[in-house]
N, C-alpha and C positions, 0 to 999 in steps of 0.2 A: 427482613421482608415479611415476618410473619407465619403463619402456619401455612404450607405446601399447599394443602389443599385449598386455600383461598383464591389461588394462582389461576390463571385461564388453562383450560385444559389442553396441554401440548400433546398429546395421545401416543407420548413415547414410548416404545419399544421396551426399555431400559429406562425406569425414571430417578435410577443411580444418577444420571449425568447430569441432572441438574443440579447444581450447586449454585448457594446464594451466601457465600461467606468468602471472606478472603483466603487466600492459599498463601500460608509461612511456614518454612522451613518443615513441610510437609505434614501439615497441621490445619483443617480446616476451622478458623477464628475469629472472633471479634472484634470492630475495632476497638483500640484502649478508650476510646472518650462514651461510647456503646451507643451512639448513635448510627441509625439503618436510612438509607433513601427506599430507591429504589432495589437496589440490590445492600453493600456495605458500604457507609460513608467515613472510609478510611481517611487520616488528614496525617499531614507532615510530622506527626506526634510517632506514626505510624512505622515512617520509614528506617528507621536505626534498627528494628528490631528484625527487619526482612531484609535490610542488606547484610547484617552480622550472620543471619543463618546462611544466604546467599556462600559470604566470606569464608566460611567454616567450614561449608560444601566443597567450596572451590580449592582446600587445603588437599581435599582426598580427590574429588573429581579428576584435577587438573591431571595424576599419575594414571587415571584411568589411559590403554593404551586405545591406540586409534580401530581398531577393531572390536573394542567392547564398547567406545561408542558410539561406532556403527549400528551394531547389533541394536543397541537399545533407540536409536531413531528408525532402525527397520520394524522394531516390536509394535511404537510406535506409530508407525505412519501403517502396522496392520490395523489396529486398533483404530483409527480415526475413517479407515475406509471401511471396517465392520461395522461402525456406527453413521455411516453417513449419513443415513433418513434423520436419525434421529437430532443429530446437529445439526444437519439444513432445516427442520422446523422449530427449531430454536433458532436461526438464523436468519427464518423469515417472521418471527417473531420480533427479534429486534431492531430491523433496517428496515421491512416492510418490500422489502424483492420478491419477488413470486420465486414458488417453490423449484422451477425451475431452474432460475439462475443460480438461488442458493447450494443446490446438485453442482452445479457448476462451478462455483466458488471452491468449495470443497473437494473438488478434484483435482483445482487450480493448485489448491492451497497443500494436497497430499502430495504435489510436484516436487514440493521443496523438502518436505521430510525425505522425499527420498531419494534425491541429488544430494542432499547434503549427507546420506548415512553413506554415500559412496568418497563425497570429498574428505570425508574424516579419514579416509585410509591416502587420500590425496597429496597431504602434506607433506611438502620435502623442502631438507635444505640446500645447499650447494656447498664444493669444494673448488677453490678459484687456485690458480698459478699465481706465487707470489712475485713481483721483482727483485726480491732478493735469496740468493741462495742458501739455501738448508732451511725455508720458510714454508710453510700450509697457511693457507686462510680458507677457513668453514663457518659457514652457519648452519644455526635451526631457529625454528619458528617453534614456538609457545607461547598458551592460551595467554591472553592482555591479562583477565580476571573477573573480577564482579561486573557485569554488564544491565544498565537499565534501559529497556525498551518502552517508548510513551506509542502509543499506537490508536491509528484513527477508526471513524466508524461506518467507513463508507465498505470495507472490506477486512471487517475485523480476522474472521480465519484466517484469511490466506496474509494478512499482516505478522501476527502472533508468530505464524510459525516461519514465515519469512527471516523473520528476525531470529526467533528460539532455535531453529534448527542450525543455521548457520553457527549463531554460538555452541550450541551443545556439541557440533561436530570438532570445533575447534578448541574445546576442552572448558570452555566461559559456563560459569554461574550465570541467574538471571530473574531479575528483579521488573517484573511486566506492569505497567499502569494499562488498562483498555480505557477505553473512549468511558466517557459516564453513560453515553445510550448504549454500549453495548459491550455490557461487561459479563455476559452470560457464555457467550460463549466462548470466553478466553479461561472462563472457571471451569468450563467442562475440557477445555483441552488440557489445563492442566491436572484434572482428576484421571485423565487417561493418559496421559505421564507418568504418573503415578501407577500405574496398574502395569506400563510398559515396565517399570521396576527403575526410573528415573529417582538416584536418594533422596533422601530430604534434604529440600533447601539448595536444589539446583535450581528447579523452577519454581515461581515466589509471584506471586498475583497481588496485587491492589488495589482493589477498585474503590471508587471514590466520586463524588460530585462533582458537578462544573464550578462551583464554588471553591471547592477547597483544593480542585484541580494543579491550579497554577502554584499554590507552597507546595502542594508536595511532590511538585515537577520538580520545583525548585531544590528540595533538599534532597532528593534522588541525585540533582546536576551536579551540586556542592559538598555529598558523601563525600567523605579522602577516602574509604573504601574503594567507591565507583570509578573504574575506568576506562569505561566504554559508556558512548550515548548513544544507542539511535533512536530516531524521531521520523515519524511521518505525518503530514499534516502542510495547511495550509499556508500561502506567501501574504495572502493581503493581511493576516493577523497581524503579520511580523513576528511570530511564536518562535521560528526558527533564529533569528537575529536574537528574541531574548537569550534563548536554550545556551547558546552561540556565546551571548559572554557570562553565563552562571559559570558555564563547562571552563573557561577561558580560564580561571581563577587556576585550577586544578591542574591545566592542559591538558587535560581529557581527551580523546581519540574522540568524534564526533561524524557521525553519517546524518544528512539531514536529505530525505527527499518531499520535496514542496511540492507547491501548485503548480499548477499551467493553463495556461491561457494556447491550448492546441491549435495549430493551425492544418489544416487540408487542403493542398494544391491540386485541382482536377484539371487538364487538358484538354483538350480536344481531339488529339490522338489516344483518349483512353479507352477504355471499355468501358462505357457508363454503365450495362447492368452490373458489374462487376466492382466498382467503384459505391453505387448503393449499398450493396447489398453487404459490402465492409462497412460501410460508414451509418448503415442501423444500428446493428449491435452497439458499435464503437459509440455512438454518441445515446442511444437509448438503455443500454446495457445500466442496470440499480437507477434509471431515473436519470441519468445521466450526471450520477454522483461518482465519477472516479476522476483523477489528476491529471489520469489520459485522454479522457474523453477527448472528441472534437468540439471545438467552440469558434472556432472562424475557418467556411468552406468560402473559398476563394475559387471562381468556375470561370474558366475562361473563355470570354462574350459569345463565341461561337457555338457555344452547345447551352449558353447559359439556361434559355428557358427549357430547353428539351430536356436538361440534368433536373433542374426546380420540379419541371413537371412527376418525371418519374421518382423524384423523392419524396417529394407531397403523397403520390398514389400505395409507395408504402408504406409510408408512415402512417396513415389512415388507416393502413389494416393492421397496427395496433392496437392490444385491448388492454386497457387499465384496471387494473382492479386487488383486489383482494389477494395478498402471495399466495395463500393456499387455496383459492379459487380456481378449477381446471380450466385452462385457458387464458389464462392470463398472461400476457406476454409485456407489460411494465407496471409494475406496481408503485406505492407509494414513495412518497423525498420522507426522508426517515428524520427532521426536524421540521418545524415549521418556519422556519425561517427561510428554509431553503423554498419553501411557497412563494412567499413574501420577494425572494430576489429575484424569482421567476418572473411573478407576475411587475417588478418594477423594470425590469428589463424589455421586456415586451411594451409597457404603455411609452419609456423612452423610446423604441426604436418608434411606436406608430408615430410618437408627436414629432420625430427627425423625418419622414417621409416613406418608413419602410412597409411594406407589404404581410400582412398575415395568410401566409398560404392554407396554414392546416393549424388548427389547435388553437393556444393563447389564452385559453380559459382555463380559472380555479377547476377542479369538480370536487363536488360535494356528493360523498361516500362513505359511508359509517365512522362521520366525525376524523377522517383519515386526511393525512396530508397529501392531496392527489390535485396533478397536473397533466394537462393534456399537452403530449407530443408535440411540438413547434416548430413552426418552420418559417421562418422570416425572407421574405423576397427585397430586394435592393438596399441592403443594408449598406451603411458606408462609416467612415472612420470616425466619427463623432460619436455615435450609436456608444452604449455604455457597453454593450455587448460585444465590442471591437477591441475594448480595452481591460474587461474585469473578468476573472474565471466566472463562470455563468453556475456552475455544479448542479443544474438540473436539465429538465426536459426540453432545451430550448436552442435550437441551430440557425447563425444567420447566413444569410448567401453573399459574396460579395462578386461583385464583375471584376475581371482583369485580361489586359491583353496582351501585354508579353511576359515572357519566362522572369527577366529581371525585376518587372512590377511586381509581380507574384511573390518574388524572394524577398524584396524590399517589406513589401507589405507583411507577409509570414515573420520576419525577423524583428518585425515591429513594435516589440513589448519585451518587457524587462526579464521574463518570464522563458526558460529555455527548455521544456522537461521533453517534450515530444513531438512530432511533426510528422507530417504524410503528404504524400505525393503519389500520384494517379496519371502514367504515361507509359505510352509501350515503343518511347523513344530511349533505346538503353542509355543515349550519350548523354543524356538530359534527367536521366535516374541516376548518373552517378554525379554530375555538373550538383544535383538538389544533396543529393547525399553528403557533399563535402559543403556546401555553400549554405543550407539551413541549418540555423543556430538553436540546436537543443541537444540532447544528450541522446535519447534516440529517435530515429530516421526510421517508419516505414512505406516501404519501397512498395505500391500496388498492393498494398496491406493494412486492413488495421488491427491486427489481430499480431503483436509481437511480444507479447511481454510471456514470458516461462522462466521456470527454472533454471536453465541453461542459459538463459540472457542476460548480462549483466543491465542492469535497470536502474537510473539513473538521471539527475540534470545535469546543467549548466544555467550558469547566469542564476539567479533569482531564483531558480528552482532547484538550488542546492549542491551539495558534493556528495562524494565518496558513492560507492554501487553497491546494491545488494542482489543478491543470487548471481548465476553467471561461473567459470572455471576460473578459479582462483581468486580472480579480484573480489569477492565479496567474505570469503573467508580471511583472507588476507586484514580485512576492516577488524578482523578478531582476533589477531596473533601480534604477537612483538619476535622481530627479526635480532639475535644474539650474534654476534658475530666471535671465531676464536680464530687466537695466530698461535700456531706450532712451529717453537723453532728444532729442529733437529738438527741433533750432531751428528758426525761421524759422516764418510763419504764411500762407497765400496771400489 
């Protein structure tokens, strides 16, 4: 990247934490071909020499007991919440979220270091009754091994360690690709791993270009080393179907969570203040770059325009701008691409016959990818935005008038990761809760996703959970099974 100080001025605290090299086997380095992007443009040449440190680690790590590496994900997750200023404007740096949310991310993201420094002492095996006499059947759980994490860029923190903590608690090495836009802050978490007293060559960083992304996804998948993958990232690529049969070759243990095409059921028996003011955050929250967001609100006819209206009035009071600008309440789509979907989305729904209530417009902001908050009135099932993850600033409305339309319609894409529902009919919150098809359901909420909740799809948007009691560690441990036979009778 060049000399430091060329750099835009981040006004850190600590300007330790910026790192612009890749992290091997606790070695900050270059890549072997020495070519630099933006940050280091590591390529598939790259990977053998970061999962062998990984492997070498995980020889001594794996005996580390569950207390010692507790400790050092509590050291840890001190560390990342002593420097929080300083990585949320590194982190509004690379996604373009107001410093705000960034604060936020990173408190999200400290959730899981320190859940998971509790689940390392979590692990237990069982002792079962055998059917045969003078027999024991026991198991225990130990670490898989070398683990490679490819991680997106809509929420790089709280991904990194979503993924890294889990394994580090479960005894797993780990070998991290970040997104090409934003690999900055996955090099400063792992410098403060490093200072938490994490050996060398537990955690292993690579960052790399979109270009040379997909080989060296690839030879991460196809290591014999490697035997864990998790991936987070999108369904329409089909990225997760590739990863899916590199990994296959190997049989690899495999977590994939995808996209979503969200849907939101509102009633008529709901609290519509209460039902907004969830479903701002939830769909304006990074620009409305996450897999959870909402992208099809389904309002049922009888409060339809009175919901539109009071959604329209605050979404207007909205301000876009600049993440480190005071008051900024949504900032930039951290690609430009993600523009470009917005605004084709939008000119579809007007040419199908939909309404623009608020927004719909590029804005043009110090050369920044910025879109104004949207809000689509009588959207219907044609509309492109009915059927494609949308991943920006942009919400349509849809009419419905009974409960089963509404499920029908919500269940109506390939796509299964999340859903919501808005009624203060409990028979009819639990009727949604079993009968909408994704992997989580929130109930009069859009605010579910922590540490403690296993997070997840179905369908199209993937398998296996991450965070949550047990089940997500469990993605990082192999189940041994022993039979005792004993002699002797008293």
């Amino acid at each position: 990247m060049g000399d430091r100080k060329s750099l835009i001025d981040l006004k850190l605290k600590d300007p330790e934490l910026f790192r612009d090299n890749a992290y091997v086997n606790g070695e900050w380095v270059e890549a072997k071909s020495g070519k630099r992007f933006d940050i280091i443009d590591m390529s598939a040449e790259d990977v053998d020499a970061a999962v062998q440190a990984a492997s070498a680690a995980f020889a001594t790590y794996r005996t580390y007991t569950p207390l010692q590496r507790s400790m050092l994900l509590e050291k840890w997750d001190a560390l990342i919440r002593e420097n929080k200023e300083d990585l949320a404007r590194i982190l509004v740096h690379e996604t373009g979220k107001p410093l705000v949310e960034a604060r936020g991310e990173i408190d999200y993201a400290a959730g899981f270091t320190r859940w998971f420094a509790g689940e390392a002492e979590r692990i237990q095996g069982a002792v079962y009754p055998a059917a045969l006499p003078g027999r024991r059947v026991f198991t225990i759980k130990q670490p898989i091994g070398v683990v490679a994490a490819l991680v997106p860029w809509n929420f790089p923190v709280a991904m990194i360690l979503r993924k890294a903590s889990t394994a580090f608690a479960a005894g797993c090495t780990m070998v991290a690709k970040p997104s090409p836009e934003t690999p900055l802050t996955a090099l400063t978490l792992a410098y403060l791993a490093e200072k938490a007293g994490f050996p060398k060559g537990v955690f292993n960083v690579l960052p790399t270009t979109l270009n040379n992304t997909p080989a060296l996804s690839e030879a991460l998948c196809k290591h014999p080393v490697v035997k864990k993958v998790s991936f987070t990232g999108s369904t329409e690529t089909r990225v997760g179907k590739i990863l899916s049969a590199h990994c296959a070759g190997g049989l690899k243990k495999l977590t994939l969570e995808l996209g979503g095409n969200c849907p939101v059921v509102v009633f008529d028996d709901a609290n519509l203040e209460q039902a907004c003011e969830a479903l701002i955050p939830l769909k304006f929250r990074n620009a409305g770059q996450a897999c959870i967001t909402a992208n099809r609100v389904y309002v049922q006819r009888g409060i339809y325009d009175e919901f539109a209206g009071l959604l329209a009035e605050k979404t207007r009071a909205l301000r876009v701008g600049y993440g480190l600008d005071e008051g900024t309440t949504m900032g930039a789509l951290t690609v430009p691409q993600g523009v470009d979907k917005v605004a084709s989305q939008v000119e579809d729904a007007k040419s199908n016959g939909g309404t623009i209530l608020t927004g719909g417009n590029r804005i043009t902001l110090n050369n920044g990818f910025f879109f104004e908050p949207t809000i689509i009135k009588n959207a219907t099932p044609s509309m492109k935005v009915a059927s494609e993850e949308t991943f920006g600033p942009l919400l349509a409305l849809f009419p419905f008038d009974t409960e089963g339309e509404a499920v029908k319609a919500a269940n109506g894409t390939s796509m299964g990761l999340a859903s919501y529902c808005f009624t203060k009919n409990v028979d009819r919150l639990w009727r949604l809760f079993e009968n909408l098809e994704a992997g989580m359901i929130g109930l009069n909420t859009g605010n579910m996703s922590s540490a403690e909740s296993p997070f997840g799809g179905i369908k199209d948007s993937g398998y296996g959970k991450e965070s949550g009691k047990d089940v997500a560690i469990n993605e990082y441990l192999i189940t041994k099974t022993g039979t005792f036979s004993l002699e002797g009778q008293y």
